[in-house]
N, C-alpha and C positions, 0 to 999 in steps of 0.2 A: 320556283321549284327548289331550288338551292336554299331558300329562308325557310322552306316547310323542313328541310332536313335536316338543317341545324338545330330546329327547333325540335325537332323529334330525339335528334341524339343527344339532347342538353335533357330532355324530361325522362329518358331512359338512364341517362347517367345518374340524377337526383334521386331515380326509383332501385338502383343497381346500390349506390350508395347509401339508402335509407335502411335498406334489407345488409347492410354489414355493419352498422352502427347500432349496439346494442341497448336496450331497453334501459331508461335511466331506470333505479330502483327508487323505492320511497324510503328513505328513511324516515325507520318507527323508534318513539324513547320504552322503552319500559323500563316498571318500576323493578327492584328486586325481585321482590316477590310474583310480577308476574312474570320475569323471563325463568324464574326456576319452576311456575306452573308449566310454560310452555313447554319446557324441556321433558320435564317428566310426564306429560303426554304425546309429543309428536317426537319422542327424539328415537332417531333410526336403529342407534345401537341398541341402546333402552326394552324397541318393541323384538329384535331380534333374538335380545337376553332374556325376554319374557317366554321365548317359544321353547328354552330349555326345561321350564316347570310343569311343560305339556308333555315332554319327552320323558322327565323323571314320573308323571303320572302313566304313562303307558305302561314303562320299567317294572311298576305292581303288577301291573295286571300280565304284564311276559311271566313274570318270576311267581305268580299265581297259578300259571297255566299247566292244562292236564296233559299228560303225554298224547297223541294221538295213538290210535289203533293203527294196525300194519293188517295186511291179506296177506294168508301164507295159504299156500295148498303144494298138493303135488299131485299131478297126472303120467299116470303111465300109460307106456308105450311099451307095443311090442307083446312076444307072450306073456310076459308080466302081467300084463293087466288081469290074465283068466284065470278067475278066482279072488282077482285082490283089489281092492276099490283105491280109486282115487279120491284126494279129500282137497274140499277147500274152506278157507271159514276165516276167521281173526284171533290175531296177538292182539294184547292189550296189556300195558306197561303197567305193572300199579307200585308207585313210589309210596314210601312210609316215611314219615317226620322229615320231609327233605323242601316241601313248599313253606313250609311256616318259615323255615331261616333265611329262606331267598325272599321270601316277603319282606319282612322284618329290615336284611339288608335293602334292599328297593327303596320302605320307607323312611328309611336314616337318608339316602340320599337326596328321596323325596323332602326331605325337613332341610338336609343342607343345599340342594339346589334352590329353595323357597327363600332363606336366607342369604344366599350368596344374591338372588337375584334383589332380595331387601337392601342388600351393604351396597349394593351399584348402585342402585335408587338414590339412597345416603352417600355415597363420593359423586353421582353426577351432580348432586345440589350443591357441593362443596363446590366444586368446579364451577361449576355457575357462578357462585360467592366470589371465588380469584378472579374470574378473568371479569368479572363486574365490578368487584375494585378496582384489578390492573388498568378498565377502561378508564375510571374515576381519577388514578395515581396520574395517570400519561396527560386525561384532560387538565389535572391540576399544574403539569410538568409545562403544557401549554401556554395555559395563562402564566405562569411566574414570567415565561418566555416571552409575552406578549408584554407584562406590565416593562420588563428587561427592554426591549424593543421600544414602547414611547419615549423609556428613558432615556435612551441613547438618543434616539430622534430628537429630542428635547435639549440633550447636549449637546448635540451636534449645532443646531438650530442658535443657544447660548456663544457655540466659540466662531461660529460665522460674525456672528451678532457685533463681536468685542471688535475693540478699534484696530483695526492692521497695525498699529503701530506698538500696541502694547506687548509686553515680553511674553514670548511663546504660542506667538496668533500660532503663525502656520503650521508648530510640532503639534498644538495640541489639535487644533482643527484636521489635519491627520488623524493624529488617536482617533479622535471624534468618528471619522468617517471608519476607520480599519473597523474599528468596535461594534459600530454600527450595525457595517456588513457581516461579520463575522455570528451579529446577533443572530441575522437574517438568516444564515446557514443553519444556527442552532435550532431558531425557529422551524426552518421546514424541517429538519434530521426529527423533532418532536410531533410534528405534525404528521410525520410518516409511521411514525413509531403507535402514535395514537391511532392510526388508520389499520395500522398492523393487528392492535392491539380488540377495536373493533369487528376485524372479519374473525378472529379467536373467540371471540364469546360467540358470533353465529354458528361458530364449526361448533364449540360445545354444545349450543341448541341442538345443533341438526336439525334442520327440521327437512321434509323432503321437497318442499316448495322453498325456491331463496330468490321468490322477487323483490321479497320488503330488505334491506338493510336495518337489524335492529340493536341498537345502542343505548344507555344508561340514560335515565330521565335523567339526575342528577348533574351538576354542570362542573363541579369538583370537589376533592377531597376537603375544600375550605368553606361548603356551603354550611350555615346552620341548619341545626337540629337534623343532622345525618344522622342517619337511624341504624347506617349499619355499622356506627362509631358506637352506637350507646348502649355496649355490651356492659352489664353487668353481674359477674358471677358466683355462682354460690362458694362456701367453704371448700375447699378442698376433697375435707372429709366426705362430704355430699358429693364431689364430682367423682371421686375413685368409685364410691356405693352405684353410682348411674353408669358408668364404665362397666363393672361387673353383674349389672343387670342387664345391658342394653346393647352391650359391644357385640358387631354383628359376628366379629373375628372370632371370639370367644363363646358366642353361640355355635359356630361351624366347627370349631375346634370340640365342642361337647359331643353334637351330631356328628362327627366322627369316629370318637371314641366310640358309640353307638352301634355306630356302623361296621370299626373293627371286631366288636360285640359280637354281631348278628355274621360277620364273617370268620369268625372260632367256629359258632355252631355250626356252619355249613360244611365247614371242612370239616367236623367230627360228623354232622352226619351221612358223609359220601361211604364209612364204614358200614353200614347199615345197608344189608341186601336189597337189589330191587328183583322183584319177582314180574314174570309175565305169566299171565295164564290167557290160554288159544282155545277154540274151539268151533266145531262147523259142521258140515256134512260132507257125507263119505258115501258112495256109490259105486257099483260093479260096472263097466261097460258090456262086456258079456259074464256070464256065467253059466259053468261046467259043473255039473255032480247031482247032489242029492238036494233033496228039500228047493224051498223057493228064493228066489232071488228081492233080500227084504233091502233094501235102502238104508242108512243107518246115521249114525253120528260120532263126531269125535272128540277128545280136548285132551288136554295136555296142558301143562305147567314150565317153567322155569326158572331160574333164579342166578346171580352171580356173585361169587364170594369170594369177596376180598383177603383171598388168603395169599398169593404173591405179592401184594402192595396193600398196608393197611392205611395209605395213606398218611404215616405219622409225620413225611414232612409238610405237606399239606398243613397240616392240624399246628407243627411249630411254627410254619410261615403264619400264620394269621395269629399264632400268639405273640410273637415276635411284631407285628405291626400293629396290635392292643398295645402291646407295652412303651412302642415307641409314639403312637398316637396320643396316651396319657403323661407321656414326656415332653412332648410339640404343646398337650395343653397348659402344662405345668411352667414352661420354662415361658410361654406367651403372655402367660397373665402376671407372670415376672417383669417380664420388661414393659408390658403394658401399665405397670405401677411406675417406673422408673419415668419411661416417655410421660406420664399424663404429670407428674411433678415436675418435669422441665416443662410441659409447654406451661403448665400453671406459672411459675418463676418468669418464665420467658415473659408470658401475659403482664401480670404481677408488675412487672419492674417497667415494661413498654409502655403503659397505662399510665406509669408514674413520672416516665420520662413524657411522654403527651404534655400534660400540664404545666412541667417544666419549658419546655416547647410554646407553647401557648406566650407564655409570659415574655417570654424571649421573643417572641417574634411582634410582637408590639413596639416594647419597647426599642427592638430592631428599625423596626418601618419609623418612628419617632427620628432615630437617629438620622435615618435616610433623608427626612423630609428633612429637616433642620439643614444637614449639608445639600442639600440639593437648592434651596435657597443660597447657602454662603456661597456658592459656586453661581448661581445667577449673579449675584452681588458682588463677586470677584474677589471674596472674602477668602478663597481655599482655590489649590488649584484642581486640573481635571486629575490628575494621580490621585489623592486624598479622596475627594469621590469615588473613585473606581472604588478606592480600598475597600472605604464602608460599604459600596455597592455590591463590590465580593462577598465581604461580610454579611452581610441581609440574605445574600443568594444559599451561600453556604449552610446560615441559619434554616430558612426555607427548606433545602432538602435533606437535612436531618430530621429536619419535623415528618416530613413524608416518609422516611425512611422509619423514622420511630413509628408512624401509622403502620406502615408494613408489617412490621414486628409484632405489633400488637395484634394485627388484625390473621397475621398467619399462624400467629402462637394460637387466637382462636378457632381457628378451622384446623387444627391438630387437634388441638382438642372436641372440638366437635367430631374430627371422624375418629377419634381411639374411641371415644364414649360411644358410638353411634346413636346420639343422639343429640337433637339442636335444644343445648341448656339456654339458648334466649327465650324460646318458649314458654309463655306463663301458661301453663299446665301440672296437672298431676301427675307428679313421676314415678311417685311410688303408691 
């Protein structure tokens, strides 16, 4: 009886513990281009920023809308009434030139809400781009770390090896081992960094399901024929032209000006009367005197006239935010010429420092290998290794760091332009 209970309370513990150990996830690679498909379909913020375009469509049809009718009447009581009819029936507001301009504003918003939700579409892809590098920069930060780590193991292995008796066994086998270790640390602090770097491009997906783990096919910034390295851009003169066609900034900055447009006319035409005209039936409850007792009808009119307040601040306020609208757009596509000529420089010189890079880091790794030999050989000691070995490493992460550069100078540029000039397509 005792063995069945153990046995009951070990298979209750394994099911109690199975239910708080959470679902591994799969890790998926995707390419660039499909995790910025995915985002710009399932991504959360994305489909919530889409439901303002529905909102700016209602906005017409509010700002289109007829006034309702009112029921006015009045019934008397009392002697009053004998002789004199009570009336019931409807007001009805009638506006003059006052929906066209509430339209017109609606539709400016409707064009800059459209846009606005365009430019998110265009910065979530961008984002997609950084943290699908930064995955790429961290996996390459890895491997440097890992080739850093056989190294050491390697020389570690080498000052074991040498004769106990030779000059500097046990300082350098020390080194050997600190360096090691210390690789070790560096290793995981990158490897965390990389995993960091990982759950950041799922946050930019969003998607509302996160069983899958999804992370960069690519294995690092060093693989050939990277695709998202082999940007090639057009003139200048061509990039500012695609800027000033395509920038979503500078479209919303238009549609606004528009909009301050269509909001002049609305406040000049608040000056313009609105009239109601009523009308209904009227009836006796009793009636006293001569002749018959006929049933009848009534209407009336009304109107209000802006003669204490013609509204001229109204009319300055909306001229006052025209002119400061065509200021915001004036002063935007100024410094939008300024930005797209630094990141073009920026580009420009990064692209150029690559190459330089490239060269360098061959003939780096040459160096490396040649003393890492003289140092099995007992030719050099473990100091002089380190050095070049610093040296290589040093090398290595200026090259990454010049990728950066290059590659951030072009998603600056891609979002001032709002548009992806790697695209072979028709742009004008």
């Amino acid at each position: 009886m005792e063995v069945k209970k153990r046995i009951f309370t070990l298979i209750l513990s394994f099911m109690l513990l199975g239910s708080f150990i959470p679902a591994r996830a799969d890790i998926i690679g995707l390419t660039l281009d499909e995790a910025i498909d995915m985002a710009l379909t399932y991504n959360l913020d994305l489909q919530a920023k889409r439901k303002e375009l529905g909102v700016a469509k209602e906005d017409i049809k509010i700002a289109n809308r007829l006034q309702n009718p009112r029921v006015v009447g009045n019934f008397l009581i009392g002697q009053v009434r004998l002789g004199n009819s009570s009336q019931v029936g409807l007001d009805v507001p009638v506006e003059f030139m006052k929906r066209g301009p509430r339209k017109k504003v609606a539709k400016a918003k409707y064009s800059i809400a459209q846009n606005k939700i365009r430019e998110y579409e265009h910065d979530l892809k961008i984002d997609i781009m950084k943290a699908y590098f930064d995955v790429l920069y961290l996996k390459s930060i890895v491997s440097i770390m890992e080739d850093r780590k056989n190294l050491f193991e390697e020389m570690a292995n080498v000052a074991k090896n040498k004769p106990v008796k030779s000059d500097n066994y046990n300082i350098e086998l020390l080194q050997s081992d600190i360096r090691y270790k210390r690789m070790m640390i560096e290793l995981n602090q990158a490897k965390a960094n990389l995993l960091s770097a990982q759950f950041h491009l799922n946050k930019v997906i969003n998607m509302e399901k996160t069983e899958n783990m999804y992370d960069a096919l690519e294995t690092s910034l060093f693989s050939e024929d990277l695709s998202i390295l082999s940007i090639s851009l057009l003139p200048y003169e061509i990039i500012e032209k695609i800027a000033m066609k395509y920038s979503y900034s500078l479209r919303i900055a238009e549609y606004d000006i528009k909009r301050a447009e269509a909001e002049v006319s609305v406040a000049k035409s608040q000056r313009i009367p609105n009239f109601s005209v009523a009308g209904g039936y009227a009836w006796q409850a009793t009636f006293r005197g001569d002749g018959n007792n006929w049933p009848g009808a009534f209407w009336g009119a009304s109107m209000d006239i802006p003669m204490l307040y013609f509204y001229g601040p109204d009319v300055r306020k909306a001229g006052l935010i025209l002119e400061k609208s065509k200021m915001d757009k004036a002063s935007f596509e100024n410094k939008l010429k300024i930005a797209l000529k630094q990141d073009y420089n920026n580009f420009k010189y990064a692209k150029e420092n690559m190459e330089y890079y490239r060269e360098i880091m061959q003939e780096s790794r040459d160096i490396l290998e040649m003393s890492k030999q003289r140092y099995s050989q007992g030719k050099t000691t473990f100091l002089n290794l380190l050095i070049v070995e610093n040296t290589h490493q040093q090398t290595l992460q200026e090259y990454l760091k010049a990728m950066g550069l290059y590659y951030s100078a072009y998603l600056n540029l891609m979002h001032n332009t709002g548009h992806d000039v790697l695209l072979q397509e028709e742009i004008f």
